[in-house]
C-alpha positions in Angstrom: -14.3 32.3 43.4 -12.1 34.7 43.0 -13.4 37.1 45.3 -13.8 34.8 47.9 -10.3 34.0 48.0 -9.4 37.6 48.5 -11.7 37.9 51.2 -10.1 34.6 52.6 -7.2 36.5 52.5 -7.8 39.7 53.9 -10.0 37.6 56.9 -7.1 35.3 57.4 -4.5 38.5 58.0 -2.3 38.0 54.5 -2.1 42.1 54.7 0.5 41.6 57.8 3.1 39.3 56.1 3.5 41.9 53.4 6.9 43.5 54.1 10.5 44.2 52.6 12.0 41.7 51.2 13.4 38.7 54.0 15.5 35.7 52.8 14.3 36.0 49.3 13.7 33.4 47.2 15.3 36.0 44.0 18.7 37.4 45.7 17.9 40.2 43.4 15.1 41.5 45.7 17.1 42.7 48.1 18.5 46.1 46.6 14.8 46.6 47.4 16.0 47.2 50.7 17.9 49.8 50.3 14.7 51.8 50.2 12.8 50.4 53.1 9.1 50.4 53.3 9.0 50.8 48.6 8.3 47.2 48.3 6.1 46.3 51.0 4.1 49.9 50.8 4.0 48.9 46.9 2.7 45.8 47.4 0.0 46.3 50.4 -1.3 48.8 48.1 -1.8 47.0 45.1 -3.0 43.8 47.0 -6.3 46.3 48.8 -6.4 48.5 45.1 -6.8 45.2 43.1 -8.7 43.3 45.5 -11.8 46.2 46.4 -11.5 46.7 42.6 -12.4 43.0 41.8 -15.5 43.0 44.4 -16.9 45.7 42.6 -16.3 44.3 39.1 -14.3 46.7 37.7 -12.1 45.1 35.1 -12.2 41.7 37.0 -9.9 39.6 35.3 -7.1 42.3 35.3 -7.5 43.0 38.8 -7.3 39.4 39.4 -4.2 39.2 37.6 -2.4 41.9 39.6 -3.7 40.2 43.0 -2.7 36.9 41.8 0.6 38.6 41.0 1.4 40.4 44.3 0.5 37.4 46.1 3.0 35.7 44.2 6.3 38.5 44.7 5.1 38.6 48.4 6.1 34.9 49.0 9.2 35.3 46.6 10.7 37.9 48.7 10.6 35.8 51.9 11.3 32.2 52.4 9.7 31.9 56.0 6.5 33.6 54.6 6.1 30.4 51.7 3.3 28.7 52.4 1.2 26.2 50.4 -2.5 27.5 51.1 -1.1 31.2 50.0 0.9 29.8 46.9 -2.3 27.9 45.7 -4.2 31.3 46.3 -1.8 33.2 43.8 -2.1 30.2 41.3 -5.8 30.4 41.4 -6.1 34.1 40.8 -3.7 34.3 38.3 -5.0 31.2 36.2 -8.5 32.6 36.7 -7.8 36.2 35.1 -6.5 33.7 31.9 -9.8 32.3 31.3 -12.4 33.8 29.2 -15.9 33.4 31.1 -17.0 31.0 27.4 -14.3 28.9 28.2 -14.3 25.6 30.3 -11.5 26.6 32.9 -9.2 23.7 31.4 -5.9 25.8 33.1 -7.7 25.8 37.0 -8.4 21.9 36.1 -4.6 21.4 34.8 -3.5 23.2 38.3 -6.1 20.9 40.3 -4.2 17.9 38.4 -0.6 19.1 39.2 -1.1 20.2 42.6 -2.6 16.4 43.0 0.0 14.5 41.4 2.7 16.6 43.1 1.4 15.5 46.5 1.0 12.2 45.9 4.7 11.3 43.6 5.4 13.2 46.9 4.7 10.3 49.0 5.1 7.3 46.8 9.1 8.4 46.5 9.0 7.9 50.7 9.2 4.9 52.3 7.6 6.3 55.1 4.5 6.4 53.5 4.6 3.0 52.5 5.1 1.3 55.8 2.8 4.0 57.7 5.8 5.7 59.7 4.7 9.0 58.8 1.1 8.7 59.3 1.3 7.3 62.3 3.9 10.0 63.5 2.0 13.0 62.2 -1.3 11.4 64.2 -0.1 9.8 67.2 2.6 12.2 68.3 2.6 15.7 66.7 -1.6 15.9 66.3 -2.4 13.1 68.9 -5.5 12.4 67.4 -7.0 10.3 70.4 -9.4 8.8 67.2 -6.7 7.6 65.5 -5.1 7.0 68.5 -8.1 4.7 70.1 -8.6 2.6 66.5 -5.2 2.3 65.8 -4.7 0.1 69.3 -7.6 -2.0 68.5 -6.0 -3.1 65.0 -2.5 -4.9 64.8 0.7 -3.3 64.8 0.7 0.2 62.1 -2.5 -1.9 59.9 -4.2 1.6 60.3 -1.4 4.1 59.9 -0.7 2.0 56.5 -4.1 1.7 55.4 -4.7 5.3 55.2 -1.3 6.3 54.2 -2.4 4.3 51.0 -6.0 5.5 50.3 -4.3 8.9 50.5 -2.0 8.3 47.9 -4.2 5.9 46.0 -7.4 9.0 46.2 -4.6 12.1 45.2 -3.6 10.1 42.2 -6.9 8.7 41.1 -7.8 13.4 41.3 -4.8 13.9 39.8 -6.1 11.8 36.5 -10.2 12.2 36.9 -9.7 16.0 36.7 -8.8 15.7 33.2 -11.9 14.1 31.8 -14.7 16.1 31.7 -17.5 13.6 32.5 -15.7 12.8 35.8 -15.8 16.0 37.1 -19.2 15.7 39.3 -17.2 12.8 40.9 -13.7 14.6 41.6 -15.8 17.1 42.9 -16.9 15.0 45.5 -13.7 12.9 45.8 -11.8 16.1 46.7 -14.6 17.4 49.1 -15.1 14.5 50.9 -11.4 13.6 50.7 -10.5 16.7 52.7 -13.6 16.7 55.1 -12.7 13.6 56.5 -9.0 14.8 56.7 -10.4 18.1 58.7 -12.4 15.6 60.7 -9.7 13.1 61.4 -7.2 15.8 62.5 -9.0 18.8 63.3 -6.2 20.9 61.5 -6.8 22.9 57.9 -2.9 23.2 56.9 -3.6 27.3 57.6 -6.5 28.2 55.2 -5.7 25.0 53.0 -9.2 23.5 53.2 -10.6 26.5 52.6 -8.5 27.5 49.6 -9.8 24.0 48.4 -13.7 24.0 48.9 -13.7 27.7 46.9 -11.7 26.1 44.0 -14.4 23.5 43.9 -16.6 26.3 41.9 -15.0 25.7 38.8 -17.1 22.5 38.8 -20.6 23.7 38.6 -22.0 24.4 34.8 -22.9 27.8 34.2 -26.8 27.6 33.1 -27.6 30.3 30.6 -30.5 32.1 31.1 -33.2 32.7 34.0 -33.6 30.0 36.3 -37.0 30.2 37.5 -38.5 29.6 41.5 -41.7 28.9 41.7 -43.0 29.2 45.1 -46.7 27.4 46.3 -48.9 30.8 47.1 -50.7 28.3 48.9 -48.0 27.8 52.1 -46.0 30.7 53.0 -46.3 33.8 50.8 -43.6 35.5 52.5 -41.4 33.1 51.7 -40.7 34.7 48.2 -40.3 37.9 49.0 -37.5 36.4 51.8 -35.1 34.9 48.8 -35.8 37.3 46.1 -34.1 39.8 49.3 -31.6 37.6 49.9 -30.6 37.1 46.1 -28.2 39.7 45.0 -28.2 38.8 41.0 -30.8 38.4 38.4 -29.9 35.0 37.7 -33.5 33.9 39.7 -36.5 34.7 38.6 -39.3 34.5 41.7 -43.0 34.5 41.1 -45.8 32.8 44.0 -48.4 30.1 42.1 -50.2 27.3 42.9 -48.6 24.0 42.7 -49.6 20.7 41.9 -49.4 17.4 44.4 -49.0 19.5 47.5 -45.5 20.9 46.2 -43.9 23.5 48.2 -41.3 24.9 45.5 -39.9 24.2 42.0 -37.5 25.3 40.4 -37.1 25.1 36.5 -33.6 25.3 34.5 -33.6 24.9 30.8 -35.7 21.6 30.5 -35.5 20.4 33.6 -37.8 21.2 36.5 -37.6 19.9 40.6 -39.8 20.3 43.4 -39.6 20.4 47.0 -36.1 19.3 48.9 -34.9 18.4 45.0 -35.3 21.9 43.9 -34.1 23.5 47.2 -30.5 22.0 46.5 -30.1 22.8 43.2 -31.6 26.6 44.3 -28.9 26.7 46.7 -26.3 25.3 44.2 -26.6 27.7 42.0 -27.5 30.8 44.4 -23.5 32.9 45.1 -25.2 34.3 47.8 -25.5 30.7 49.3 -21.4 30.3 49.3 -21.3 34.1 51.1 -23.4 32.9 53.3 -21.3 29.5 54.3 -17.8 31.9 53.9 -19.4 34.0 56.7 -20.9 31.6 58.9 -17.3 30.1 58.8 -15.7 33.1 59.9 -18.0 34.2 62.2 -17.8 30.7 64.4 -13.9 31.4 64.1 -14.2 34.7 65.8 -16.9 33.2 68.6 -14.9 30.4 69.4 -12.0 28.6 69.4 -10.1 25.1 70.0 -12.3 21.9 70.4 -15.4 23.5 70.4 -15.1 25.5 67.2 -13.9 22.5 65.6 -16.8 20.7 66.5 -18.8 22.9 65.1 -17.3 23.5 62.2 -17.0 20.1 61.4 -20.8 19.2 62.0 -22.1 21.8 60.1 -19.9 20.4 57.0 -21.1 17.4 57.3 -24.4 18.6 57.7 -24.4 20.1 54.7 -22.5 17.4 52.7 -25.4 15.1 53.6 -28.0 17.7 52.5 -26.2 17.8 49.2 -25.4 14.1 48.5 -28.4 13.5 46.9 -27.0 15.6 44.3 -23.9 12.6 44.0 -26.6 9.6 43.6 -28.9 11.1 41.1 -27.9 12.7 38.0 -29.9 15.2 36.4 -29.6 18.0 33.8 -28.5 21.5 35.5 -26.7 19.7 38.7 -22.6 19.0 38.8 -21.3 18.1 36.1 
């Protein structure tokens, strides 16, 4: 998680807002500029130092402290640069480097609560929000969201704009509590996905890297398995097959072997007590495979640098929901090893 929120980062040009202190948020920073280039040299170089330190796991927590920490002074010594999706980046990486890896992450659940509950006692103390002003403001005339726009004439008089001004407030607050109880967690986890999918959808805006920042928190939700998880693949279908993930699989978390398989069965995999077959065992394979999140970081990226405006949208926003779909068997059926 933490690592890909550096690489976020670094991808989404972070490196260029760090400079001398601008309008600081501490009036104290600026003696700093009485020796241009200290702080912002200082800084750029412990941002790369810790960050390329972290990817290669050397003293990870520490070096995600020190990120987490020079994320934080570079938005305290400007104003203009503040920006949620970089404030919520320094909050994870700091948080993070306070956990020990036996721990449940209870202080990256307390954050997912706060930042919740902020956003929605946000809007509740705004009559705006109430009566669907805002809503209908934000989509009609700064986004023009000709969806929103097309429904909202085919209903009376703001019905829409106050509808989903309320199931936003009503879904930030119903996170906001969930996240604390443990056996609601595969739930939030898909409250907050699909939450902000159909937000990204709706809008076709991320609030900078916002959704992003959001889908790599959503880590902290899948149970660590102890042990070897073992893929079985049927010898019987495509060898190759094997040797193709045991490649593409970095750790030894996996363990790969080719057998025959009962009732026609194409793969299985096996965690602790539990085993799955076929499209079953594929998604919790992937689930549980970091490579697998790499892979979708990438993928992301790569779109964003081939294409722009409506049509990357589009296809950014049918390969999520692609992919939701693929995993939403993994919402109706519960099972040992899957979300909590």
């Amino acid at each position: 998680m933490c690592k890909l929120v550096f690489l976020l980062l670094v991808f989404h040009g972070f490196y260029a807002i760090i400079n001398d202190p601008y309008i600081p948020f501490i009036s104290y920073l600026d003696k700093f500029n009485d020796f241009p280039n200290v702080y912002k040299n200082t800084l750029r170089t412990l941002f790369f130092t810790s960050g390329i330190f972290m990817l290669f796991n050397f003293k990870v927590r520490y070096m995600s402290f020190v990120l987490g920490l020079t994320i934080a002074f570079v938005l305290l010594a400007s104003k203009p640069n503040f920006a949620n999706h970089y404030f919520i980046c320094a909050c994870i990486l700091i948080l993070a480097s306070l956990i020990d890896k036996k721990q449940t992450p209870w202080l990256l659940f307390m954050q997912i609560s706060i930042l919740y509950f902020g956003a929605a006692i946000n809007k509740m103390l705004q009559v705006d929000w109430w009566n669907g002003q805002f809503m209908h403001n934000w989509l009609a005339n700064a986004r023009e969201t000709h969806v929103y726009i097309y429904m909202s004439d085919l209903l009376p008089e703001m019905w829409l704009a106050k509808l989903l001004s309320w199931v936003a407030m009503l879904v930030e607050i119903s996170i906001a509590v969930l996240v604390l109880f443990k056996k609601k967690h595969r739930l939030v986890t898909w409250m907050i996905l699909l939450f902000h999918t159909f937000l990204y959808t709706l809008t076709a805006f991320r609030f900078g890297h916002f959704y992003e920042d959001i889908l790599i928190i959503l880590l902290i939700f899948i149970n660590h398995i102890p042990g070897i998880i073992r893929v079985s693949f049927n010898k019987l279908k495509e060898p190759f097959v094997t040797k193709l993930f045991s490649f593409l699989n970095f750790n030894d978390t996996f363990s790969f072997e080719n057998r025959v398989l009962k009732n026609n069965k194409w793969l299985e995999v096996e965690i602790k007590n539990t085993t799955v077959s076929n499209w079953d065992a594929l998604r919790l394979f992937l689930l549980y495979n970091t490579n697998f999140y790499i892979f979708l970081f990438l993928l992301d990226l790569l779109i964003r640098y081939l294409f722009n405006g409506f049509l990357m949208n589009f296809i950014h926003i049918s390969l999520i929901w692609i992919t939701i779909l693929f995993f939403l068997p993994l919402l109706l059926k519960k099972r040992k090893g899957q979300l909590i």
